[in-house]
C-alpha positions, 0 to 999 in steps of 0.5 A, a space after each residue: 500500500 505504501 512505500 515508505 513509512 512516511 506514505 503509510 503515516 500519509 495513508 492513516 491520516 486519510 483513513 482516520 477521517 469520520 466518513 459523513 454517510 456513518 452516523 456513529 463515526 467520531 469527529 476528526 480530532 486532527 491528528 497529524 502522523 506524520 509530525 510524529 515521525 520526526 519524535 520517533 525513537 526505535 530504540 528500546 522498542 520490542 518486537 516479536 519476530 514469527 518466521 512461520 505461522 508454526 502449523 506446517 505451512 512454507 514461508 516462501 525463501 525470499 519472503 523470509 530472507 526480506 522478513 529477516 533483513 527488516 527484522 536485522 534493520 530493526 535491531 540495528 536501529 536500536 529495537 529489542 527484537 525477539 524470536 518467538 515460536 507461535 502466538 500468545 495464548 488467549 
């Protein structure tokens, strides 16, 4: 959808917006992402890493190996980022 994270700020603005035909949407409270950004700190972040979904399903090679390169951007910026084997229980 988006090609950087500054597009996907832009996006969520758009998509924030109260929609006139929903009687119950909430007014816009002007929330501007994009100057959020530039307060943005990764570090000290935790992420949880899932290289598979855990129920016998292939991750196809090279969406793994992009999967692995972004989550190594992230701890070089800084985050705390974890491997984790499944999801939570609820």
């Amino acid at each position: 959808m988006t090609r950087s994270v500054a597009d996907a700020a832009a996006l969520l603005n758009a998509l924030a917006r109260p929609d006139a035909r929903d009687f119950m949407s909430l007014p816009h409270e002007g929330a501007r992402l994009h100057s959020a950004l530039d307060e943005l700190e990764p570090r000290g972040v935790r992420i949880g890493f899932l290289a598979d979904m855990g129920v016998g399903l292939p991750v196809h090679p090279e969406v793994r190996a992009v999967a692995e390169a972004a989550a190594r951007a992230l701890a070089g910026a800084g985050c705390a980022v974890q491997p984790v084997s499944s999801f939570p229980e609820r």
